[in-house]
C-alpha positions as CSV (number, residue, x, y, z in Angstrom):
1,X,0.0,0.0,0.0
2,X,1.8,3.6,-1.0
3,X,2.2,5.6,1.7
4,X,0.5,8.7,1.3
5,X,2.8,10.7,3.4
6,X,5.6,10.0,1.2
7,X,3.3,10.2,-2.1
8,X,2.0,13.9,-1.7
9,X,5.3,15.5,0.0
10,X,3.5,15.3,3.8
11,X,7.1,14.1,5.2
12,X,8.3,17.0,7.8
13,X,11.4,18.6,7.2
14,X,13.2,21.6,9.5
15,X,11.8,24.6,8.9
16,X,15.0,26.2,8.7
17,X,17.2,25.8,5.4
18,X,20.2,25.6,7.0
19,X,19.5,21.9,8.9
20,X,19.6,20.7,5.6
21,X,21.8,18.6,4.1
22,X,22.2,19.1,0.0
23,X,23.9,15.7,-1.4
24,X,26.0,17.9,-3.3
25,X,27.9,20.9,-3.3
26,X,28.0,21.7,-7.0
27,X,24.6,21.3,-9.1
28,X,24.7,20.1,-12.4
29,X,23.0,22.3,-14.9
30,X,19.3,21.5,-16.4
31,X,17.8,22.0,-19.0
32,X,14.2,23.4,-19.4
33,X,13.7,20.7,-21.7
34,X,13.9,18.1,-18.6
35,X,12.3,20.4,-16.1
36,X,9.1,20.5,-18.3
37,X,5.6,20.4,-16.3
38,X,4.0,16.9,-16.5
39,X,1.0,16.9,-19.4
40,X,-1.6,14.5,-17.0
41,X,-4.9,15.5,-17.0
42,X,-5.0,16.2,-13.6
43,X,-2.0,18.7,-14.7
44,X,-3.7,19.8,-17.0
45,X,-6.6,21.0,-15.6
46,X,-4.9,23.2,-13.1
47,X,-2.7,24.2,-15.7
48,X,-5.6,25.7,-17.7
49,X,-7.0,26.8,-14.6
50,X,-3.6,28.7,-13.5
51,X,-3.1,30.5,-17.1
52,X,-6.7,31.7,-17.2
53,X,-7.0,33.2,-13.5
54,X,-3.5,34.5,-13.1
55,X,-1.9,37.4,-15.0
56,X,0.7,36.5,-17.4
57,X,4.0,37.3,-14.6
58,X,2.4,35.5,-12.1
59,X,1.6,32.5,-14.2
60,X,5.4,32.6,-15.8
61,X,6.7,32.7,-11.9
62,X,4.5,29.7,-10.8
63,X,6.2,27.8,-13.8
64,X,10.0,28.9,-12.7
65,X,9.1,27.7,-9.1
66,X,7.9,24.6,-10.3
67,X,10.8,23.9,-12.7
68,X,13.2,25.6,-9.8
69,X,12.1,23.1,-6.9
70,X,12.2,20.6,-9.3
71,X,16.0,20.8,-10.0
72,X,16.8,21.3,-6.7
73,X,15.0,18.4,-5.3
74,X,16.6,16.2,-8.1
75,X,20.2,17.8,-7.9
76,X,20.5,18.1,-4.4
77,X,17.7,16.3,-2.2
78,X,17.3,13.0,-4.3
79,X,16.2,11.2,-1.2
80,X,12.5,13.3,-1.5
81,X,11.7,11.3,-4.3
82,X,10.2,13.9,-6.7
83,X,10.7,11.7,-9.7
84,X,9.3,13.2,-13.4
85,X,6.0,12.5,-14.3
86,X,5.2,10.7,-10.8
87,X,2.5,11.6,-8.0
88,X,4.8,14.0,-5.9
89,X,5.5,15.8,-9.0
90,X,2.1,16.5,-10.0
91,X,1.6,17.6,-6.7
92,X,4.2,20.0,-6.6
93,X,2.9,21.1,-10.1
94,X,-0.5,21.5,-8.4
95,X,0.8,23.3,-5.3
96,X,3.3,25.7,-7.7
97,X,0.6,26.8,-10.3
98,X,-1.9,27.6,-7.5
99,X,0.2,29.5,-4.3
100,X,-0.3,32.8,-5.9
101,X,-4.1,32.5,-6.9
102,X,-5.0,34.5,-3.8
103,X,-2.9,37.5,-5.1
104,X,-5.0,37.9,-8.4
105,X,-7.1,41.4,-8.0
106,X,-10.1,39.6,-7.9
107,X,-8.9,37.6,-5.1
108,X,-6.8,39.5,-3.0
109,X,-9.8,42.2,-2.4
110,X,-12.6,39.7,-1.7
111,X,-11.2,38.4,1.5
112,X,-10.4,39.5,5.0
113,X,-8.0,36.7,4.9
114,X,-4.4,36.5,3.8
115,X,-4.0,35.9,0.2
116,X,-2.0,32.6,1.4
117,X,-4.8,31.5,3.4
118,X,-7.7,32.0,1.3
119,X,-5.5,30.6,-1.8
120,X,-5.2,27.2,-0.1
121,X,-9.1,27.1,1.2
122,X,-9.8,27.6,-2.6
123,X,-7.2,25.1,-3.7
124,X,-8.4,22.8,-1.3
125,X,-12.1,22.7,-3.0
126,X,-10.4,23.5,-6.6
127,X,-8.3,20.3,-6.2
128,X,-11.2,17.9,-5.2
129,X,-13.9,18.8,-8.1
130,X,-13.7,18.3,-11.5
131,X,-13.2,15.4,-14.2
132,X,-13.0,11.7,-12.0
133,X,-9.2,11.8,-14.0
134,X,-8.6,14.7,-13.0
135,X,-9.3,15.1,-9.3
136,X,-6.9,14.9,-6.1
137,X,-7.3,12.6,-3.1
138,X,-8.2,14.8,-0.3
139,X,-4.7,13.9,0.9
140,X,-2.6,15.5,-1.8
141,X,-5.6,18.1,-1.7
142,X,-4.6,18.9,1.9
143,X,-0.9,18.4,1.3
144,X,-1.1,21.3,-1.8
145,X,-3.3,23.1,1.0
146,X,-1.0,23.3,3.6
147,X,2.0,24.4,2.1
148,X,0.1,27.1,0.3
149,X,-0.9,28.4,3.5
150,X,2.2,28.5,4.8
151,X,4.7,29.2,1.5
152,X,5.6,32.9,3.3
153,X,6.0,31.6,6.8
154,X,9.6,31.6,6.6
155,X,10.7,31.3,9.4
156,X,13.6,29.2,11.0
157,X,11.3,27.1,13.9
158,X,9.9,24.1,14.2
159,X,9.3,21.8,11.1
160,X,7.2,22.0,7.7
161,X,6.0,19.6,4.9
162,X,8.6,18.5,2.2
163,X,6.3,19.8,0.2
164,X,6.3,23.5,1.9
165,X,9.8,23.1,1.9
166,X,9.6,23.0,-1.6
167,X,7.5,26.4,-2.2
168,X,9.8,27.9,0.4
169,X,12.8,26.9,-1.7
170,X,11.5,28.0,-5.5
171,X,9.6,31.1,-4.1
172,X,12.3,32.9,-2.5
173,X,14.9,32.0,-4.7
174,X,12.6,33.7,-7.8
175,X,11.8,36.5,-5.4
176,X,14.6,37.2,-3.5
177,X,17.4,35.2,-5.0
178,X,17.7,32.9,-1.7
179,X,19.2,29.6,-2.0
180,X,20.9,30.0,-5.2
181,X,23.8,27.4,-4.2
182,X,21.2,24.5,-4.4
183,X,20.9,25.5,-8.5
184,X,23.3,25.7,-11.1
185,X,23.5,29.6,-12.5
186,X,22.9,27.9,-16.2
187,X,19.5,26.0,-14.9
188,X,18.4,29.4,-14.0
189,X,19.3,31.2,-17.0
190,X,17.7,28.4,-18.8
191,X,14.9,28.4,-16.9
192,X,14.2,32.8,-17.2
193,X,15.0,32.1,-21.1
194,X,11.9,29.7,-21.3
195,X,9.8,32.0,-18.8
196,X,10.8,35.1,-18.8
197,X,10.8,37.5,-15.8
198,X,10.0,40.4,-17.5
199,X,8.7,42.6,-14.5
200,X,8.1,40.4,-12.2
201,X,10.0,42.1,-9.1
202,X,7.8,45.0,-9.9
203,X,5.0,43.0,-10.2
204,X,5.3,41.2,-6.9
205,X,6.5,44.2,-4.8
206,X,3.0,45.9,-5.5
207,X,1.1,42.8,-4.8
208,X,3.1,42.7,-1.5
209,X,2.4,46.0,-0.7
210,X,-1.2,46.4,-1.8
211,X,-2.0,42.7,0.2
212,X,-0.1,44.9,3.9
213,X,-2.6,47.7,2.4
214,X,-5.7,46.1,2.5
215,X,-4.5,44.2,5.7
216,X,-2.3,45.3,7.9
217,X,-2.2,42.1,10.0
218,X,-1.1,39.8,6.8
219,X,0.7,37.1,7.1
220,X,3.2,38.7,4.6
221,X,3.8,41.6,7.3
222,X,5.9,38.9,9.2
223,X,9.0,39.1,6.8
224,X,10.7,41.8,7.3
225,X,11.9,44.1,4.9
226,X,10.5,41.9,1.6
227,X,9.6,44.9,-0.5
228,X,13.0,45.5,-0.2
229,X,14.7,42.3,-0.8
230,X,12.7,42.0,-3.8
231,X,14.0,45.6,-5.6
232,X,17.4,44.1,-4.7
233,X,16.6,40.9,-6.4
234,X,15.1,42.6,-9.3
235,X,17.4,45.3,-10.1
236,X,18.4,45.4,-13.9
237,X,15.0,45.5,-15.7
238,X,13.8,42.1,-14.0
């Protein structure tokens, strides 16, 4: 019987980076030809879903931190199993297309709630309905829930899901350029070639600042200094 901790990334991990151990020091470069999305029609569902609700620099990020975790997992945490084409790949897919749908305009005024927070309540329903092929288990529904919820609480206590741990990793390196000695500099460069950033520091910084806008209390409030960290990271056009 699979295990469906293991399946759908529910193992816990330290919440802190830094207790973890990378099986190697120097990345090999990928190419964005193997760190394509899978094409299931599960995938594809949420894939349509994603490119219809979320503007286009929001929908090219959720593709670079799928294709970023990815690599990273593969490179330098084989032991996580995220294998191409298997389960805990489409539900890293699932949980990368969809931690940002909170942010859209639509969303991020309708609710009193953190865009994180209402973003996993609605992936949580999203994932269960649809096409019997193309549904989640209410596991992997609550694992792509969960680290949603928690893919900006960053910081270094206690433990998180592998697959939190994953958002965590391809989120702030695209936003903030963290972690970028788990990747090889040409896996990145091949991965902005194929989705470009464009302005997507821009873009991000006003989300952040019109989500602390609308409310105050956010769980985005608790990392201090972002807006900044993200100028820094996108200085040069990106």
């Amino acid at each position: 019987m699979t295990d469906p901790v293991k399946q759908y990334g529910l193992s816990a991990i330290p919440a802190d980076q830094s207790k973890l151990s990378p099986a190697t020091k120097t990345p090999k470069p990928v190419s964005a030809q193997d760190l394509k999305p899978p094409t299931t029609p599960f995938c594809s569902r949420i894939n349509d879903y994603a490119r219809i609700e979320l503007s286009d620099d929001t929908y090219r990020h959720s593709l670079r931190v799928y294709s970023y975790g990815v690599a990273i997992a593969q490179e330098c945490f084989p032991e996580w199993g995220l294998k191409k084409g298997g389960t805990l790949d489409e539900t890293w897919f699932a949980c990368a297309m969809l931690h940002d749908i909170g942010t859209t305009a639509k969303n991020i005024a309708s609710t009193r709630l953190s865009y994180e927070f209402f973003a996993g309540y609605l992936a949580l329903e999203l994932l269960q309905n649809g096409q019997e092929d193309a549904v989640a288990t209410k596991d992997q529904a609550e694992s792509v829930a969960e680290a949603i919820i928690r893919h900006q609480d960053v910081q270094p206590i206690g433990n998180i899901t592998l697959l939190t741990g994953l958002i965590h990793l391809g989120t702030l390196l695209d936003n903030i350029g963290a972690g970028s000695h788990l990747i090889h500099p040409e896996t990145v460069a091949n991965v902005v070639t194929e989705y470009p950033r464009k302005g997507w520091s821009g873009c991000f910084r006003n989300t952040v600042s019109t989500e602390k806008k609308l409310k105050p209390y956010a769980m985005v409030s608790r990392i201090d200094g972002f807006e900044e960290k993200i100028k820094e990271n996108g200085r040069g056009g990106v």
